[in-house]
C-alpha positions as CSV (number, residue, x, y, z in Angstrom):
1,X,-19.0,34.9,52.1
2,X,-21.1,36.3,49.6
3,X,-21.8,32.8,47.9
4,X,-23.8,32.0,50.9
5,X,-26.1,35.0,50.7
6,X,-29.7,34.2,49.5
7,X,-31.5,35.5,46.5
8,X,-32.7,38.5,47.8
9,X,-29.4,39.3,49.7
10,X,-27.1,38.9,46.6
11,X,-29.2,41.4,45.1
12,X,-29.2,44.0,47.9
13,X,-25.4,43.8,48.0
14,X,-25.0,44.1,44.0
15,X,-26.8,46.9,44.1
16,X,-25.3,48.9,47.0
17,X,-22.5,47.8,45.8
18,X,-23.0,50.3,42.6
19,X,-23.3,53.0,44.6
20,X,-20.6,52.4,46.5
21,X,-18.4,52.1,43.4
22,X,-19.8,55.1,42.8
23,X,-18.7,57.0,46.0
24,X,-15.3,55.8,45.0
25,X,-15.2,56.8,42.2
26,X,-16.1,60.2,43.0
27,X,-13.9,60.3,45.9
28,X,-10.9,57.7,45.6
29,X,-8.7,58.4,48.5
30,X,-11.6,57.8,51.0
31,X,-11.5,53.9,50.3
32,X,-9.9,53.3,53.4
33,X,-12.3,55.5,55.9
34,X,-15.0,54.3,53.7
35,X,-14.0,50.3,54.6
36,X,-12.9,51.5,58.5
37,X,-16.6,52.9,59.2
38,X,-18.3,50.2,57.3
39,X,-16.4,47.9,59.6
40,X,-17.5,49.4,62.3
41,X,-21.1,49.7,61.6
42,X,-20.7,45.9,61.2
43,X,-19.6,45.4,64.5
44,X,-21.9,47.8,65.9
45,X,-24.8,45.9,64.1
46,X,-23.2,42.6,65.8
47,X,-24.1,43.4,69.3
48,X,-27.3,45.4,68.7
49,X,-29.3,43.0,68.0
50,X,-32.7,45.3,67.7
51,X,-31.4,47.7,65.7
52,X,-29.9,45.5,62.9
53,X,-33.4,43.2,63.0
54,X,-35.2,46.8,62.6
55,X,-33.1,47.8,59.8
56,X,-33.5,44.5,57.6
57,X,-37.4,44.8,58.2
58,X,-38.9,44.5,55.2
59,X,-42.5,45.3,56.4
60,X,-40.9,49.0,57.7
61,X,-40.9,51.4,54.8
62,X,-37.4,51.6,53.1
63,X,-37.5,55.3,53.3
64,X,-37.7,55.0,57.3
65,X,-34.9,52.5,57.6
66,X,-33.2,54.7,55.5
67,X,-34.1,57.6,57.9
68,X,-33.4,55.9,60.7
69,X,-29.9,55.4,59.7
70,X,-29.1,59.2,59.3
71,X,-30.4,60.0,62.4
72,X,-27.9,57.6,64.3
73,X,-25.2,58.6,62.2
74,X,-25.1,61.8,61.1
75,X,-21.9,63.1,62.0
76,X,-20.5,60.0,63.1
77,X,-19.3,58.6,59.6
78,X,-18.4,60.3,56.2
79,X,-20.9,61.6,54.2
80,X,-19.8,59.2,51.8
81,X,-20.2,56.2,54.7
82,X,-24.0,57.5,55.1
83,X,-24.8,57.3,51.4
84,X,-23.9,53.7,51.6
85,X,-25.3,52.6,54.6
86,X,-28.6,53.9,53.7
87,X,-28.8,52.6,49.9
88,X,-27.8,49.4,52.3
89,X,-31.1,49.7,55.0
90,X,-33.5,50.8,51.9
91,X,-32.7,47.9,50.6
92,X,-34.4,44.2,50.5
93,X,-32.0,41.5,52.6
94,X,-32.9,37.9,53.1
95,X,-32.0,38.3,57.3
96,X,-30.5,40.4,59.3
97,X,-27.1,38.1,59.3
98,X,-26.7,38.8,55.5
99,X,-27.6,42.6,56.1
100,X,-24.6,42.5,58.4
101,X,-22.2,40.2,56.0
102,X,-23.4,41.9,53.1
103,X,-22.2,45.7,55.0
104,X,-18.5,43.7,55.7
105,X,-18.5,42.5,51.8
106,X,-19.0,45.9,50.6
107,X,-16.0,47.1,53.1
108,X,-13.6,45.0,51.8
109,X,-14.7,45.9,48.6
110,X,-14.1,49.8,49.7
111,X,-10.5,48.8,50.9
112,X,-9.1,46.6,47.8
113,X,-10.8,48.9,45.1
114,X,-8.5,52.0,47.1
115,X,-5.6,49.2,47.1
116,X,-6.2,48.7,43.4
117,X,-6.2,52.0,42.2
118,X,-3.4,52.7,43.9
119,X,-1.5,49.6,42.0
120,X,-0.9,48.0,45.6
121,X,-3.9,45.0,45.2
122,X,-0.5,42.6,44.4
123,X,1.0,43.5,47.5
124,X,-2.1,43.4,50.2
125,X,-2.8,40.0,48.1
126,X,0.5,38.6,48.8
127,X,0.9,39.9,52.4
128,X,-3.0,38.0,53.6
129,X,-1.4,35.1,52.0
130,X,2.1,34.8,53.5
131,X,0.1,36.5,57.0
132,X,-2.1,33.0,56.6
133,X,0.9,30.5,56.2
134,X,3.1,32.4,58.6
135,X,0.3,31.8,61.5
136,X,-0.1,28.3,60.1
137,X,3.4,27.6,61.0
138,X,2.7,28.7,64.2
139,X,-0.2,27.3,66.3
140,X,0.8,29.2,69.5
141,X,0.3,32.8,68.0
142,X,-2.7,32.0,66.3
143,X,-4.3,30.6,69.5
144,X,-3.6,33.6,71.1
145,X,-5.1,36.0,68.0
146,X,-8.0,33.5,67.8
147,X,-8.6,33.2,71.6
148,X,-12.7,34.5,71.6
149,X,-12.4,35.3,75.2
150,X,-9.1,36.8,75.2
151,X,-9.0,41.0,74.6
152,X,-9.8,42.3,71.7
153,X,-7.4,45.2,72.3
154,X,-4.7,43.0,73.9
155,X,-4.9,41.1,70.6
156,X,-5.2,43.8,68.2
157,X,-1.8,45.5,70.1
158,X,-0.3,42.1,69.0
159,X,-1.1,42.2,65.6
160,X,0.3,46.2,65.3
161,X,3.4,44.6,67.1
162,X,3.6,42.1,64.3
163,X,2.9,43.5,61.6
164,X,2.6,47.6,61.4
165,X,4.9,49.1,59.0
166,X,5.4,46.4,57.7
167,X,2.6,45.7,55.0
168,X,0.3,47.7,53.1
169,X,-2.1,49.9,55.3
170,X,-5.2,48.1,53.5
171,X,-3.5,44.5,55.0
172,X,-3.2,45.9,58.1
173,X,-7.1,47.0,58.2
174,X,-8.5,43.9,57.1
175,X,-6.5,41.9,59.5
176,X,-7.8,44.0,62.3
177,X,-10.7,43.3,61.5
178,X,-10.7,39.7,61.3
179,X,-8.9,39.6,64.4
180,X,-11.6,42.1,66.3
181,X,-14.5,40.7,65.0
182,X,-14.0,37.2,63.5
183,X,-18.1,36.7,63.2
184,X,-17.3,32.6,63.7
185,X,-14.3,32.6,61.4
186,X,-10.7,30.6,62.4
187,X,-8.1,33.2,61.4
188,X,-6.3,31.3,58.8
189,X,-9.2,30.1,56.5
190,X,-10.1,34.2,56.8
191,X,-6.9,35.7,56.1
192,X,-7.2,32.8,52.9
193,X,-10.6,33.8,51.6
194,X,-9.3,37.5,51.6
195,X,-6.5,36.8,49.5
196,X,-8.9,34.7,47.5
197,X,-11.3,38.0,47.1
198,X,-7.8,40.1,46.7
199,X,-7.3,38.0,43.6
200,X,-10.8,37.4,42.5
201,X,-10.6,41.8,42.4
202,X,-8.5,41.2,39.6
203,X,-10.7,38.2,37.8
204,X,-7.9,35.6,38.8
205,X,-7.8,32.1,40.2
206,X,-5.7,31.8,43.1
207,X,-3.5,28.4,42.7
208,X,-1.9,27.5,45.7
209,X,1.9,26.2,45.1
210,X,3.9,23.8,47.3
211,X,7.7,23.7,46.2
212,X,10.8,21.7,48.1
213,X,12.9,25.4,46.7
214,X,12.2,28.9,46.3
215,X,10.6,28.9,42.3
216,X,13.1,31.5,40.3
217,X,11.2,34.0,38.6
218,X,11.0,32.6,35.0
219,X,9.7,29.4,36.8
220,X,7.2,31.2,38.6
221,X,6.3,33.1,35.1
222,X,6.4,29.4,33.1
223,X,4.3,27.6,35.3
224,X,1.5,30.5,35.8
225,X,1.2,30.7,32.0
226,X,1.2,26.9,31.7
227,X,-1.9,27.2,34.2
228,X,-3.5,29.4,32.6
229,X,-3.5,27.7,29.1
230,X,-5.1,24.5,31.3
231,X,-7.6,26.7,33.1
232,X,-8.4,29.4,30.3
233,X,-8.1,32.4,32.6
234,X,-5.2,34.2,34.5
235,X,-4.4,32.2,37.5
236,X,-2.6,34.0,40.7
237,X,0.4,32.1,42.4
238,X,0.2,32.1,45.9
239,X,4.1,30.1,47.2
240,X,4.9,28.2,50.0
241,X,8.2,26.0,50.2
242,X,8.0,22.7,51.8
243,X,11.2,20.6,51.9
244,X,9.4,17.9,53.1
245,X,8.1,16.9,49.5
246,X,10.9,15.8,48.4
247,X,11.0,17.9,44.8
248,X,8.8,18.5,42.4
249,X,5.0,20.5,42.9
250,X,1.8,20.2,44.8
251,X,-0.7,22.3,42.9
252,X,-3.8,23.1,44.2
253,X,-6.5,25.1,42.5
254,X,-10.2,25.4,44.0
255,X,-10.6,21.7,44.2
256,X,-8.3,20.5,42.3
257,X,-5.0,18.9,43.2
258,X,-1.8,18.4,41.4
259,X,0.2,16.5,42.9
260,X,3.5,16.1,41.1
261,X,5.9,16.3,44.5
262,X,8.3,13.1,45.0
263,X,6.5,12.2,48.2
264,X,3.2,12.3,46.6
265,X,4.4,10.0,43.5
266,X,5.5,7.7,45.8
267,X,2.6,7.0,48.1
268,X,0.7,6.6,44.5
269,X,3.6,3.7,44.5
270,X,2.7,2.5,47.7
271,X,-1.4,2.6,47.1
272,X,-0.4,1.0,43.9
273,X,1.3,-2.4,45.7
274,X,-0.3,-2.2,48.6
């Protein structure tokens, strides 16, 4: 998301994004009501339109954008929630759009730095992942999660159903969130790209695996070291078994596809006589 941000933007949300750090550090168990009320504000800022133009005026004095923001939220958030959202309306944003993605960015931030420090970024990683490939599988649940005119608390009482208690609090959180307030997002490519930022927390490459069997785990270990020496940096395996290759691996990373199943040698045969 933050890719897309312009100049100005990336710069606003680097350097909120200090002081949020920051707050964190200062206060490390309030990660997750820090992430919660910046969510919030986000969707908040979603349907008031006026107030999130006002706030990403940058002909109004930062100091009274800044002002403004206490005043609506005093006593509504954390005092650690209002240092952030004000560092965020003092400073310069390209739109009011990327005010609003830049306030999500920093509250996923918020929630995987508390699920790092607390050793559990593996885990929340893993769960987005398998959460993306389980709803994959199956269209008819992520139709229903994805419905835009279906309700939001209908949906949300589906996803506690699904998944409470059974994954990291942080997972749980974010895929509220996306399912709340997708912001033009498809559920799977979201629940992907926070994986992607889950591993990207930890300056990895996510490659994405396709096996016809479960990978034992000294393969697992051999082949993320072998991808590693190819890419020169650590390189996070996300799994997904496929019978329908055949044998072998389909290897994907960024762009990049390996394609070293049976199936996929085969139609190289095919192309090849064809």
């Amino acid at each position: 998301m933050t890719s897309a941000l312009h100049a100005a933007s990336r710069e606003a949300l680097a350097a909120v994004e200090l002081t949020l750090l920051d707050v964190l550090e200062a206060a490390p168990a309030g990660s997750t009501t820090l992430g919660g009320e910046l969510f919030a504000v986000v969707g908040l800022l979603d349907r008031e339109i006026g107030l999130r133009r006002t706030l990403a005026d940058s002909s109004t004095a930062a100091g009274a954008r800044s002002r403004l923001v206490t005043d609506l939220l005093t006593g509504k958030v954390a005092a650690d929630t209002l240092k952030v959202l004000t560092t965020a309306a003092a400073a310069r944003w390209s739109s009011p759009r990327e005010l609003v993605d830049g306030l999500e960015s920093l509250a996923t931030t918020a929630l995987l730095v508390g699920a790092e420090r607390a050793g559990r970024l593996d885990a929340v990683e893993d769960e987005l992942f398998r959460l993306g490939r389980i709803l994959d599988d199956q269209s008819e649940l992520e139709q229903v999660l994805g419905d835009r005119n279906g309700s939001v608390e209908g949906k949300l009482a589906l996803v506690r159903e699904l998944i409470g208690a059974k994954v990291d609090a942080t997972t749980e959180t974010l895929v509220e969130n996306l399912v709340a307030q997708p912001r033009g997002r498809s559920l799977v490519p979201g629940l992907e790209a926070l994986a992607a930022e889950a591993a990207r927390r930890r300056e990895r490459s996510v490659a994405h695996v396709v096996s016809a069997g479960a990978l034992s785990a000294e393969q697992q270990d051999r082949l993320a070291a072998t991808l590693q020496r190819i890419y020169s940096r650590p390189i996070a395996l996300h799994l997904e078994i496929d019978p329908g290759i055949g044998g072998g691996l389909v290897i994907k990373v960024g762009d990049e596809v390996i394609d070293g199943s049976t199936s996929g040698q085969l139609d190289a045969l095919r192309r090849r006589f064809s």
